[in-house]
C-alpha positions, -999 to +999 in steps of 0.1 A: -199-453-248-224-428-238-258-421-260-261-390-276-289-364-257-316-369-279-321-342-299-351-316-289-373-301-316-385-271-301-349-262-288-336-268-327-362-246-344-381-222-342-413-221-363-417-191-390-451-163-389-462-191-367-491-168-351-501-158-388-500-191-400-528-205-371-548-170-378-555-178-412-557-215-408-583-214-386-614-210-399-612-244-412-587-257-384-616-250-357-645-275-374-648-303-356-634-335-373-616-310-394-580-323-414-549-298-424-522-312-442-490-299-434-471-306-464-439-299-451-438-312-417-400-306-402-397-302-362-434-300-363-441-263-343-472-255-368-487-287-362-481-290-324-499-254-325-525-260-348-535-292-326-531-275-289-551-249-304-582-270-323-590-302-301-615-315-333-585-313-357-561-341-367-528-334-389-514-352-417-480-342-417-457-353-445-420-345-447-393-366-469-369-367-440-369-397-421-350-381-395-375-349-394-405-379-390-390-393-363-384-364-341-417-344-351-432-380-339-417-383-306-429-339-303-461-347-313-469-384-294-492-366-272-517-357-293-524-395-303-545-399-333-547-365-342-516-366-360-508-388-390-473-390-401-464-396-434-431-402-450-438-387-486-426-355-504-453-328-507-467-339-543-478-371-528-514-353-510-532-379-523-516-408-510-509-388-480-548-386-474-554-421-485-533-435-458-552-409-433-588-422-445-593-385-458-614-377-488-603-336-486-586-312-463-600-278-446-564-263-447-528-266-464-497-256-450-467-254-467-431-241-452-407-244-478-369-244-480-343-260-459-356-273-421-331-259-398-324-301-390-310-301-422-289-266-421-277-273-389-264-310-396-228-307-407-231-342-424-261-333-448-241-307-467-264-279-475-245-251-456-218-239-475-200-222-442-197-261-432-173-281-450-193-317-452-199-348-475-217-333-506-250-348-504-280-322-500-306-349-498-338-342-481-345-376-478-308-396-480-330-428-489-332-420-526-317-402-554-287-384-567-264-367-542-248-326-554-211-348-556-229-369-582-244-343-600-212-321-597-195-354-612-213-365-638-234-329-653-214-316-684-207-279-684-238-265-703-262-282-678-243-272-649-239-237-665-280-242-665-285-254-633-267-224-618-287-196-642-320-216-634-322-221-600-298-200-588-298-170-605-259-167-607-246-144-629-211-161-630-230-198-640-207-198-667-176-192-650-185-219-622-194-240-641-164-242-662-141-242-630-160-271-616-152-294-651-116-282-648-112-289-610-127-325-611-107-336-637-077-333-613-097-347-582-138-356-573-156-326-554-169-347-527-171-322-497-187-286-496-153-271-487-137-280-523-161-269-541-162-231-520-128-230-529-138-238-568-159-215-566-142-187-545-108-191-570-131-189-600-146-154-585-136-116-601-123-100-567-148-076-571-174-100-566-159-114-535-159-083-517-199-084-524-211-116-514-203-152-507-197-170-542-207-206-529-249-191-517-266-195-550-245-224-565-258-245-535-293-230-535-291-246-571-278-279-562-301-286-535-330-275-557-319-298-586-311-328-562-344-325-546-366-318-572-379-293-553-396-267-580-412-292-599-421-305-569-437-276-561-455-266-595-474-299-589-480-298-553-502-264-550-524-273-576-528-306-560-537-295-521-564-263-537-580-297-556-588-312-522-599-283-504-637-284-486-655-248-493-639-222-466-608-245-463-575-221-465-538-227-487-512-207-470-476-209-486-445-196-471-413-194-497-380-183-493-365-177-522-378-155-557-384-191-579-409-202-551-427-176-544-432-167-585-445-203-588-469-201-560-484-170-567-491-180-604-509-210-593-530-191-567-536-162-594-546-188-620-574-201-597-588-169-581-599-155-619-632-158-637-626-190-667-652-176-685-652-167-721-647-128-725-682-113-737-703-137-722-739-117-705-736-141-674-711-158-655-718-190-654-709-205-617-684-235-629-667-204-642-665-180-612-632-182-593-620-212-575-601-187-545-601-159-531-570-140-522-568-137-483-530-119-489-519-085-505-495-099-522-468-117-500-468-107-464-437-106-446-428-114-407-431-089-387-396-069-375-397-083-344-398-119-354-372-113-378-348-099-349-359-132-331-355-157-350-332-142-386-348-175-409-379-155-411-362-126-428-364-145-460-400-153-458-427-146-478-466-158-471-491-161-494-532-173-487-560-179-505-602-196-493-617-216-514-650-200-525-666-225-550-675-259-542-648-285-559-664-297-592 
């Protein structure tokens, strides 16, 4: 039986505001002996920039996707040394450095969402256009697949899930079509549930938009833990930033983006008490704001390459030495 072409990363992806993310990068990228975590590794296009472009740098890239690992690994061989792999999700900085002999970083990138590996495999069942196994794990070594959550949720959690993470008006309706529906039969693929979902839809909401897109965005959030995820893993990557280090951030969706500008916000403010003559300096602001509020790609990119219409970049510097 013939192999199967090995898969090439560059030709399955291409990288998002990559040119804006090196720009602000830099300045921390270009020390020698410098270290950027890139917290959400993929196909690897930032890093294999980031390193062509800054010969003193070396990249911890984590990613929870074996898969992902393997083939940013073969991408980035080249660069020997200079680029740690680390199978962890993006919380896990710490360990991530500790493995990397790395005290603290001079830059954070994080590219959040779905990796276009993962959209594009049929078999992972995140896109809803495909009809595939149910599972929406990131990393398919651990934890609950969407079937099993679509199995075993009662209706006020799912209803939940749907208003939460999805921002579905219908959460209600869904989610009471999907308790009826499995009671006859399991949803195990991504094309039963669609047609859950498409039966359960007013026909003036069909004619809108496609019911399945914020149901799945839901699922795959829930099954991957990803916002909680997230609310811990800023605050943990500005905590190991050197002085002049950089935290840039690009989201793709509204519950992201909210999260990660709170967490910048909350660290680029004065902590000190209101009234008080003279700001102490463990008081002054941890960053500073290198965004105006969440840049977008530019309208060429976005005719380029249509997964940057969606995105939305944030930055910040830290300005005060880590306590």
């Amino acid at each position: 039986m013939a192999q199967p072409t090995p898969r090439n990363p560059a030709e399955l992806h291409t990288s998002v505001m990559l040119e804006r993310c090196v720009e602000l990068l830099a300045p921390g990228a270009e020390r020698d002996g410098a270290f950027v975590v890139d917290a959400t590794l993929g196909m690897g296009g930032h890093t294999e920039a980031l390193l062509e472009r800054f010969p003193g740098l070396t990249v911890i890239g984590l990613d929870r996707d074996t898969e992902a690992l393997e083939l940013a690994g073969a991408r980035l061989a080249r660069f020997g040394d200079r680029f740690v792999p680390v199978h962890a999700v993006y919380d896990e900085i710490d360990r991530a450095l500790a493995e990397a002999g790395a005290t603290s970083i001079d830059g954070a990138l994080f590219d959040l969402g779905v990796s276009s590996l993962q959209l594009d495999d049929a078999d992972r069942g995140f896109a809803y256009a495909q009809d595939a196994p149910l599972d929406m794990r990131m990393d398919q070594t651990r934890g609950r697949t969407a079937a099993e959550i679509l199995a075993e949720e009662p209706e006020g959690r799912l209803r939940e899930l749907f208003e939460r993470y999805g921002e579905e008006p219908l959460a209600g309706r869904y989610a009471r079509a999907i308790v009826a529906a499995r009671q006859v039969a399991p949803l195990e693929r991504s094309g039963q549930l669609v047609d859950v979902l498409q039966e359960a839809t007013p026909a003036a909401v069909l004619g809108k938009r496609h019911p399945a897109k914020r149901v799945f965005q839901a699922l795959r959030v829930e099954v991957n833990g990803e916002l909680a995820t997230l609310e811990r893993a800023i605050p943990a990557a500005i905590d190991r930033l050197n002085l002049g280090g950089r935290l840039v951030v690009m989201s793709y969706q509204s519950l992201e983006d909210r999260i990660v500008k709170r967490a910048i916000q909350a660290r680029s403010r004065s902590t000190a008490p209101q009234g008080l003559p003279v700001e102490l300096p463990e008081h002054k602001p941890e960053l500073r704001i290198l965004t105006k509020g969440a840049e977008q790609a530019t309208d060429e990119e976005k005719a380029v390459n249509p997964r940057a219409i969606p995105a939305r970049l944030r930055a910040a510097e830290r300005v005060r030495e880590m306590s």
